[in-house]
KOLGUKOL-187197 format. One record per residue (C-alpha): residue number from 1; residue in three letters; x negated, z negated, y negated. Coordinates in steps of 0.25 Angstrom, whole numbers, plus 2048, in hexadecimal, padded with zeros to 3 digits. Each point is the difference from the previous one (the first is absolute). Layout:
N
(marmi NUM,ALA,(X,Z,Y))
...
//
This chain:
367
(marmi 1,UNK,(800,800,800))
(marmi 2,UNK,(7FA,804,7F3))
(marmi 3,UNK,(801,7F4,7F5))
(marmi 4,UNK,(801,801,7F2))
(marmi 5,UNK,(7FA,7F9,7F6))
(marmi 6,UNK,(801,7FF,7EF))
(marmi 7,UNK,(7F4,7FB,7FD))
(marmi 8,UNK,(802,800,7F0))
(marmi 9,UNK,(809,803,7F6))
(marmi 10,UNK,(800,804,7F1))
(marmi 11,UNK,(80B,7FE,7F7))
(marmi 12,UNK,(800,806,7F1))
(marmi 13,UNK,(80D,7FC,7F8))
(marmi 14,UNK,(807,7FE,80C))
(marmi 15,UNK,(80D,7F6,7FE))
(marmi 16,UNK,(7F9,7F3,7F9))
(marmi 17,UNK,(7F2,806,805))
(marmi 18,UNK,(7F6,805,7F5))
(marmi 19,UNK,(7F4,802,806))
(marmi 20,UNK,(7FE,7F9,80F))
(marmi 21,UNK,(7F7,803,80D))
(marmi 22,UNK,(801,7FA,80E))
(marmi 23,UNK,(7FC,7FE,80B))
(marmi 24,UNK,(805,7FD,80E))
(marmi 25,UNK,(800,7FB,80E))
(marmi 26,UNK,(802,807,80D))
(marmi 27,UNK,(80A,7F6,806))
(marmi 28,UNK,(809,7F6,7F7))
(marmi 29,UNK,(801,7FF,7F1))
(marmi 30,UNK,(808,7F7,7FA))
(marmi 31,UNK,(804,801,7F1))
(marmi 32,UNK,(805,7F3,7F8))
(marmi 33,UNK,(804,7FE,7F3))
(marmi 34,UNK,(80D,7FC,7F7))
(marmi 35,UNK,(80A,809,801))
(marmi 36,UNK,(800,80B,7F5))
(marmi 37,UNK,(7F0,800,800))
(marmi 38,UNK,(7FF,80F,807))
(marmi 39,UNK,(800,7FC,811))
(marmi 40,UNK,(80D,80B,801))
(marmi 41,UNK,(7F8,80A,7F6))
(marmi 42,UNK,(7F4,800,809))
(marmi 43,UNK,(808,802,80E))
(marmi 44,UNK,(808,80B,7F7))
(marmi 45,UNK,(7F0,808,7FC))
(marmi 46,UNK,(7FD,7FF,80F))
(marmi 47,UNK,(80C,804,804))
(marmi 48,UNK,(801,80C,7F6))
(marmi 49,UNK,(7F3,808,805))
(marmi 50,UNK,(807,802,80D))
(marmi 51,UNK,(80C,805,7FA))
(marmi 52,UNK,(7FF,804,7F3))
(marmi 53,UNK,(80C,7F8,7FB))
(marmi 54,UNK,(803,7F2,7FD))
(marmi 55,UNK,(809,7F8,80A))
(marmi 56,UNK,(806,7F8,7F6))
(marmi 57,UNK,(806,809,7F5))
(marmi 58,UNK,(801,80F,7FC))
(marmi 59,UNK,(7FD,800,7F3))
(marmi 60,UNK,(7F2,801,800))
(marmi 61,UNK,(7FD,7FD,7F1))
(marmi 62,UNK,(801,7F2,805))
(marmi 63,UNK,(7F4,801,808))
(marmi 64,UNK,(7F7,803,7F5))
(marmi 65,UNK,(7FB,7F4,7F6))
(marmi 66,UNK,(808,7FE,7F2))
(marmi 67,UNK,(7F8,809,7F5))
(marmi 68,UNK,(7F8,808,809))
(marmi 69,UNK,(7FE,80F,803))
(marmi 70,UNK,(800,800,80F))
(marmi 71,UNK,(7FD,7F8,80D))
(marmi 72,UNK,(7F8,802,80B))
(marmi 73,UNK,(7FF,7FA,80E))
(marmi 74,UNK,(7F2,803,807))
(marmi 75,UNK,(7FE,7FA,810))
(marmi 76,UNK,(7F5,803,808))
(marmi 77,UNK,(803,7FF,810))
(marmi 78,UNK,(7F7,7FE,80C))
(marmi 79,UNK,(806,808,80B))
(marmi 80,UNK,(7FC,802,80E))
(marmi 81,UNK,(7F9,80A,7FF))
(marmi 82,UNK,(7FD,804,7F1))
(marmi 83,UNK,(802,7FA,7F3))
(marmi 84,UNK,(80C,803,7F8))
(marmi 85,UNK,(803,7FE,7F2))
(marmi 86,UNK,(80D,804,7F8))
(marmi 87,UNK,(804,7FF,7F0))
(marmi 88,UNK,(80E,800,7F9))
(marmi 89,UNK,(801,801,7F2))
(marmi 90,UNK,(80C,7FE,7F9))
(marmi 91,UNK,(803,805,7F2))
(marmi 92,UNK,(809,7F7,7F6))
(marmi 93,UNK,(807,80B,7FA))
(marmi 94,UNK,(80C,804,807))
(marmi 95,UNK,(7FC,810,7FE))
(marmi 96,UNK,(7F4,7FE,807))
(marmi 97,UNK,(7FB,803,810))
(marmi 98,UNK,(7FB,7F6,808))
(marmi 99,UNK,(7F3,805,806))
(marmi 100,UNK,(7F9,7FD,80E))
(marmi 101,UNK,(7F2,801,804))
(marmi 102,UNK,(7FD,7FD,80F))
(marmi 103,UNK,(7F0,800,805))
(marmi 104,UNK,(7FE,804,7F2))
(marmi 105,UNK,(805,80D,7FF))
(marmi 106,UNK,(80E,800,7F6))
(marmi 107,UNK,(80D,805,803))
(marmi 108,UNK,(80E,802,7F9))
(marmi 109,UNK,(809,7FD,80B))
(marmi 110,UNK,(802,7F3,808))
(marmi 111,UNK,(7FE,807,80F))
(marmi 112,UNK,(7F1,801,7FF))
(marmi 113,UNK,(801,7F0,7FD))
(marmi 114,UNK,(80B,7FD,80E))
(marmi 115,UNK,(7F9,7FE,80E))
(marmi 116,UNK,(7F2,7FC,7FA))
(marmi 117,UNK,(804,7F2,800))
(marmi 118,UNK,(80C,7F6,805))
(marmi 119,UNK,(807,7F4,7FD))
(marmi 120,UNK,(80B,7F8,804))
(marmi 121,UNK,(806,7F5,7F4))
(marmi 122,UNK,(809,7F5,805))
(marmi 123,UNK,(806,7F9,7F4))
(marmi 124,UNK,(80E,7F8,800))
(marmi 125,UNK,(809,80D,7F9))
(marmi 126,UNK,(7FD,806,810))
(marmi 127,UNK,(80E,7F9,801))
(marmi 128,UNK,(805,80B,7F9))
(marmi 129,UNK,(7FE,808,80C))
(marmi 130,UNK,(807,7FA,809))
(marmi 131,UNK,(80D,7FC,7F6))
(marmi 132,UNK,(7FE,807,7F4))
(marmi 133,UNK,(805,80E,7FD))
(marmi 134,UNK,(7FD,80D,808))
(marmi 135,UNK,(7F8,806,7F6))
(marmi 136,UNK,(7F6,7F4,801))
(marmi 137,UNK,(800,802,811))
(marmi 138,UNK,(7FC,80F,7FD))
(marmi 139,UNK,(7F6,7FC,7F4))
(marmi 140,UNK,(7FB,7F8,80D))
(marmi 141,UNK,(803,80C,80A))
(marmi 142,UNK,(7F9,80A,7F7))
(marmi 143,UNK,(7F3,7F8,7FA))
(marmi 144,UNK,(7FD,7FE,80F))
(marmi 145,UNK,(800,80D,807))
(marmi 146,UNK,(7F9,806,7F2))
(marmi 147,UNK,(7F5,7F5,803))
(marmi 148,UNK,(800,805,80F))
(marmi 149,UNK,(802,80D,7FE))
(marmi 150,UNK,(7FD,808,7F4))
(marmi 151,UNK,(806,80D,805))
(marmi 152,UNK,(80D,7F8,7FF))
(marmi 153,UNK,(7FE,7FD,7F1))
(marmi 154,UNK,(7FF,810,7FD))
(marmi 155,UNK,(80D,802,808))
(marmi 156,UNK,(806,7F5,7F9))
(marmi 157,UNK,(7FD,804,7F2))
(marmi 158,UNK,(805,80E,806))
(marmi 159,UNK,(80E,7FA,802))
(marmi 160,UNK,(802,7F9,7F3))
(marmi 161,UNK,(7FB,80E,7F9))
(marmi 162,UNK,(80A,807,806))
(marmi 163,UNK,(80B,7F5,7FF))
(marmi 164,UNK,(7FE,800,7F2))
(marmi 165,UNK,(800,80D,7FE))
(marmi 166,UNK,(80E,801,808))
(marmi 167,UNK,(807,7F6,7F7))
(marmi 168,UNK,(7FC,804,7F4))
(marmi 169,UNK,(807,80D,804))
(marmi 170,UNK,(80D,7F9,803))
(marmi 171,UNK,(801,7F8,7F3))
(marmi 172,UNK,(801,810,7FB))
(marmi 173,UNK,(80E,805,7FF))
(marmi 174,UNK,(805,809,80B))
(marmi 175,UNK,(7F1,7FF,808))
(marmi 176,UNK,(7FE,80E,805))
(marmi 177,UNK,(802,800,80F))
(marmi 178,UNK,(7F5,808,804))
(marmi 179,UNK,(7F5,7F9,7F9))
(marmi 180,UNK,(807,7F3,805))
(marmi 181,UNK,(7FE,806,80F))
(marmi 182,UNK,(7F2,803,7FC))
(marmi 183,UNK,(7FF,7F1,7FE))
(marmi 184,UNK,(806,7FC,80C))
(marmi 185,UNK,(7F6,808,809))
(marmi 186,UNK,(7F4,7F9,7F8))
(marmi 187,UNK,(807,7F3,800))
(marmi 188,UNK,(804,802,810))
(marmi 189,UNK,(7F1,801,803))
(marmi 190,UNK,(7FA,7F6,7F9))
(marmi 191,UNK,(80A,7F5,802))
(marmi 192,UNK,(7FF,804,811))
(marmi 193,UNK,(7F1,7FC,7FE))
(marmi 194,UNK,(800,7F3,7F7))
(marmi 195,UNK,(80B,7FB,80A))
(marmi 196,UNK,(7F9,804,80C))
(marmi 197,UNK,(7F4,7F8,7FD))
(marmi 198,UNK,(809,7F5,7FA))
(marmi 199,UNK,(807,7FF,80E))
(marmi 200,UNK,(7F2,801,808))
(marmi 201,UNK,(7FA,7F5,7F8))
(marmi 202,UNK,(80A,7F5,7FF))
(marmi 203,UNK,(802,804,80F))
(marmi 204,UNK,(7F0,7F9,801))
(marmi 205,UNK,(802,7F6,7F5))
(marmi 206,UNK,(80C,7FA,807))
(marmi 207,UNK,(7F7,7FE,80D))
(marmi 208,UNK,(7F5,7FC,7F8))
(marmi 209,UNK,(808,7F4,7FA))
(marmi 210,UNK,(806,7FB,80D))
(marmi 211,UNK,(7F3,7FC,803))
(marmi 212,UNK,(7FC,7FA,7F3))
(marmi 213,UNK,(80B,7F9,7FC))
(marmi 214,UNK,(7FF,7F9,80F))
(marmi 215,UNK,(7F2,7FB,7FC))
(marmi 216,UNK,(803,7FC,7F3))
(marmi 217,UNK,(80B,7F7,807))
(marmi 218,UNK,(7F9,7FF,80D))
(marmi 219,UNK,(809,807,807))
(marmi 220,UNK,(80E,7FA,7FB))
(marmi 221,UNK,(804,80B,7F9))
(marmi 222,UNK,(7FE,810,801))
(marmi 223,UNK,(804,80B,7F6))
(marmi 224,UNK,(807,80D,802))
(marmi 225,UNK,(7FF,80B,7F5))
(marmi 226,UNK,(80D,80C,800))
(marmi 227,UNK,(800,80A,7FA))
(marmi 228,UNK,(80C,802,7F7))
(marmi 229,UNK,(7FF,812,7FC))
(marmi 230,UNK,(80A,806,7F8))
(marmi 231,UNK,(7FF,80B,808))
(marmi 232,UNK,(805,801,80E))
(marmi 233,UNK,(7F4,805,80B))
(marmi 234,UNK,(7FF,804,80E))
(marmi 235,UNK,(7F8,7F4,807))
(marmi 236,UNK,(7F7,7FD,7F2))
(marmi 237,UNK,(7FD,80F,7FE))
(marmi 238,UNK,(805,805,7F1))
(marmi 239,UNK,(7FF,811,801))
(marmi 240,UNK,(800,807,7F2))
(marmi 241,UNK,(80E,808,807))
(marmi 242,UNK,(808,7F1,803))
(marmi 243,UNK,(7FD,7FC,7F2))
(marmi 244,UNK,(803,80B,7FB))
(marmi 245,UNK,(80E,802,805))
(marmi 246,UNK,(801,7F1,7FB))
(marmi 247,UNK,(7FD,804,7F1))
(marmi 248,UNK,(80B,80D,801))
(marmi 249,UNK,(80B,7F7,805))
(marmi 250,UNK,(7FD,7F7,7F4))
(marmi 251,UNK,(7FE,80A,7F5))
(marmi 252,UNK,(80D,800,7FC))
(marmi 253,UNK,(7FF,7F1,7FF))
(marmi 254,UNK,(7F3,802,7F9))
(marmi 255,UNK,(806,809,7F4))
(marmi 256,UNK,(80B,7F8,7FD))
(marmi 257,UNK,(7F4,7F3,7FF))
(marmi 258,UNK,(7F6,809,7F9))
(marmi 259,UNK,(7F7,7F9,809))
(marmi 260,UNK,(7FA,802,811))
(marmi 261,UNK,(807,7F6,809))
(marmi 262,UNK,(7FA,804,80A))
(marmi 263,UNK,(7F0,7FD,805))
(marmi 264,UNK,(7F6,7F6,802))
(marmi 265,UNK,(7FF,7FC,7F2))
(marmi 266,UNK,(80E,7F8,807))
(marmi 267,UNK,(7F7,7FA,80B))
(marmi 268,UNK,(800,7F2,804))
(marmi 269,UNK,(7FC,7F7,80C))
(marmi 270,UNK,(802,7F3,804))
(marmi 271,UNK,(7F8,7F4,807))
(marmi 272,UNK,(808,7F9,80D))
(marmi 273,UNK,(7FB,7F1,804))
(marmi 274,UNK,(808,7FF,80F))
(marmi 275,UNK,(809,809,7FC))
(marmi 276,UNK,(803,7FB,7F3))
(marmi 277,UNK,(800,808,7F2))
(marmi 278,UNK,(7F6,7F7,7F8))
(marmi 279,UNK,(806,806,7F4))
(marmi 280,UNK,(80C,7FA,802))
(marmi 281,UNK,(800,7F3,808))
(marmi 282,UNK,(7F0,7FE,801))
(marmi 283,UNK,(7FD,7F2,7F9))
(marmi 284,UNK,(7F4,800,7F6))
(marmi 285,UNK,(7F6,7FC,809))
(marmi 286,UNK,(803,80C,80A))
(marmi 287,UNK,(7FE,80A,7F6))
(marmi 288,UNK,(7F5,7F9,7FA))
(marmi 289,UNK,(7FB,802,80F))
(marmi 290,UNK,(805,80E,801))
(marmi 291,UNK,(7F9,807,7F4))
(marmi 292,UNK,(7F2,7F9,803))
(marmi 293,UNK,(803,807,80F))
(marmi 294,UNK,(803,80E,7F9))
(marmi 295,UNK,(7F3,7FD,7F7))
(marmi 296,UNK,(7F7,7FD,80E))
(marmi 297,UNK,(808,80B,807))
(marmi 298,UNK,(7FA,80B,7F3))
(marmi 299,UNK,(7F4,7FB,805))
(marmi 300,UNK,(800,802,80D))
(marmi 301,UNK,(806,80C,7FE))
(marmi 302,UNK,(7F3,805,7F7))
(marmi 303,UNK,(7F6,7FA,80B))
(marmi 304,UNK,(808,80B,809))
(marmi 305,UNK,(7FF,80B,7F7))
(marmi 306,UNK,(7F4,7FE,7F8))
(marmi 307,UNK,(7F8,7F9,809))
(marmi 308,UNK,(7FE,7F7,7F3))
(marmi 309,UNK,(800,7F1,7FD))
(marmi 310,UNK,(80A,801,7F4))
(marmi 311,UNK,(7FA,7F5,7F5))
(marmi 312,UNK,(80B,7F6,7FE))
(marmi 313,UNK,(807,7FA,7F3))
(marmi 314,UNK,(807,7F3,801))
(marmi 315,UNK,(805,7FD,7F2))
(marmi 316,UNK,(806,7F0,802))
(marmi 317,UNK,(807,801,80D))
(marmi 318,UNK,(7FA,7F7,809))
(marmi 319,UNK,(807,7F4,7F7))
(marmi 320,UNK,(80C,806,806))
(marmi 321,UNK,(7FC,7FB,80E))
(marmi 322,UNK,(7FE,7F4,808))
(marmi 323,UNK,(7F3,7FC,804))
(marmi 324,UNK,(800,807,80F))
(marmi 325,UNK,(806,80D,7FA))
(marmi 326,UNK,(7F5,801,7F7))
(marmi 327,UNK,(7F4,7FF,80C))
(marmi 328,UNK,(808,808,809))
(marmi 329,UNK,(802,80A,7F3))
(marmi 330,UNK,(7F0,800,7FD))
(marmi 331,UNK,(7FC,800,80E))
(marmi 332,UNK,(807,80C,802))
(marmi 333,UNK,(7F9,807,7F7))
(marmi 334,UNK,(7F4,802,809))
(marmi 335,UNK,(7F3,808,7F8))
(marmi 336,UNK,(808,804,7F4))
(marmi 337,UNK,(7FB,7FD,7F0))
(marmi 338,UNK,(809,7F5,7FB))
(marmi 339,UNK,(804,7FE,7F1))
(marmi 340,UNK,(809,7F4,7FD))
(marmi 341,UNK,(807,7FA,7F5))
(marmi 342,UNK,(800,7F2,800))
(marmi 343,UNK,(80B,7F9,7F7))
(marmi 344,UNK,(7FE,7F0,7FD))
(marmi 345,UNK,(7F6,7F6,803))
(marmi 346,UNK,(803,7FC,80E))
(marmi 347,UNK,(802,810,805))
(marmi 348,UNK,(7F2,803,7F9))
(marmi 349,UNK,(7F9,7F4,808))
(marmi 350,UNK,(806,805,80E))
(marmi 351,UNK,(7FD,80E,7FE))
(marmi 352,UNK,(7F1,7FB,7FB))
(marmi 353,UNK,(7FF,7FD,80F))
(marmi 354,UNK,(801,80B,804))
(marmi 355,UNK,(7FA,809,7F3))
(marmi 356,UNK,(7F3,808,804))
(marmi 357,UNK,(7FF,801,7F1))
(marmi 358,UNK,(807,7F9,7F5))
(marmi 359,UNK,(804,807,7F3))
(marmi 360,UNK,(806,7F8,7F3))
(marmi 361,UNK,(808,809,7F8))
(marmi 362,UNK,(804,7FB,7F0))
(marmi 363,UNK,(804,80A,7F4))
(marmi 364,UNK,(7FC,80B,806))
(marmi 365,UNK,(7F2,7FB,804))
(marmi 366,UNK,(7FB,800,80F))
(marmi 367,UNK,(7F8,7F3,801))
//
């Protein structure tokens, strides 16, 4: 198993970082520090050189520091096999593009930055996932098959292009049919695809979190993830024919909403513990049990694909569990790079036992 490692980073204007540089262990690193001091905002740089984006908001005028021109995140990895280093920078100005450098060499677009490096954050809004809103499970479904497999992000982006461009011709008065059909065929195709791999990878996740969600409650407790579609399949195969007859028997519909009803932009899925819709009857603890499961689950699922070690962000929720969830938590962790928020006194001095390295965060200074 190849393991990967970031060994420093650099952060210029970057949340309530001006100017800082550091550097990390292998195994365990534990962040502490009063709350608003810049712990999330470190998590969130990490986080962005895998993906490109923020896991905490979409405006990205936030990211950058108050009164200046641009932010930049710089890390530098050790992998297996070679080094690896990767750069966003972020511009304040909403006009502006976002430019990515990855082994030094600058690129406009996010796809030269996915699959050089992963992470896995676990903070308490995964609770979202399990009962919140659809959108958030397909934020969730979306992020990681992107991560996993960049080709899904190109077939992804492919969809929404084309959904767009669909809808904007139904907000139209008497949308020519023929340039509507035109759009159905596109939108048919792409939509098989997304949905294909969105059938294929919740399909692993939901074995993948079986397993995990039994070690975290040493085998009281197992997961089952379904698949919710909004688009009948034969035995979890989406053909760009099926879909499309979907689309043509809701055009009509479609016209009179000035808007598709119809595609995975609809999708949902839901997590079952023994048999039982979380969402709806789960209590607090078993979805605070279920979304770390889903989280462990994305890991194993990028070990299987990648053949990498994802680096993963804990942003304060190991105060959300008791003492023996905690060890069974880390222990499952195996070789992984660990970062870890630490919220109050007595979590930072149970963590410290475990720490490799110790790092005290305070006004956007690392100490």
């Amino acid at each position: 198993m190849k393991k990967m490692v970031l060994e420093t980073l650099e952060l210029k204007d970057f949340r309530n970082y001006e100017a800082e540089e550091a550097v990390f262990h292998e195994k365990i690193n534990i962040l502490t520090g009063r709350n608003a001091q810049g712990k999330t905002n470190l998590i969130e740089a990490i986080n962005l050189l895998a993906l490109g984006k923020s896991f905490r908001t979409r405006r990205e005028q936030e990211l950058v520091r108050f009164g200046a021109a641009e932010a930049c995140v710089k890390g530098a990895f050790k992998k297996t096999d070679r080094p690896h280093t990767a750069e966003v920078r972020l511009p304040a100005a909403a006009s502006g593009k976002k430019a990515y450098s990855v082994n030094g060499l600058e690129t406009g677009t996010v796809s030269a930055l996915l699959g050089g490096v992963y992470t896995i954050v676990f903070s308490p809004e995964d609770l979202r996932i399990v009962k919140g809103d659809p959108e958030t499970r397909r934020r969730f479904l979306d992020r990681g098959l992107i991560l996993q497999k960049p080709l899904y992000y190109h077939r992804l982006k492919r969809f929404r292009q084309t959904l767009k461009n669909r809808n904007a011709l139904l907000k139209g008065e008497n949308p020519p049919l023929d340039l509507l059909g035109v759009y159905d065929e596109q939108l048919a195709e792409a939509a098989a695809a997304v949905m294909s791999d969105r059938a294929a990878w919740l399909a692993a996740l939901s074995l993948a979190a079986a397993e995990a969600g039994a070690r975290i409650t040493d085998g009281a407790e197992g997961l089952e993830v379904e698949y919710r579609p909004n688009l009948p399949s034969a035995d979890g195969v989406y053909t760009k024919e099926a879909v499309l007859e979907a689309i043509s028997r809701g055009r009509e519909r479609d016209i009179f909403s000035r808007s598709t009803e119809t595609g995975p932009h609809r999708d949902d899925f839901s997590v079952f513990a023994s048999g039982l819709d979380l969402r709806l009857y789960g209590s607090q603890g078993q979805q605070r049990t279920a979304a770390l499961s889903l989280r462990l689950a994305e890991r194993e699922l990028i070990k299987s694909e990648t053949g990498e070690d994802a680096i993963l962000l804990l942003d304060d929720v190991m105060s959300e569990l008791d003492a023996d969830r905690q060890e069974r938590l880390l222990a499952s962790f195996g070789e992984n790079q660990i970062f870890i928020t630490a919220a109050g006194p007595f979590q930072e001095e149970a963590l410290k036992l475990r720490a490799s390295k110790t790092m005290r965060i305070e006004a956007g200074r690392i100490l």
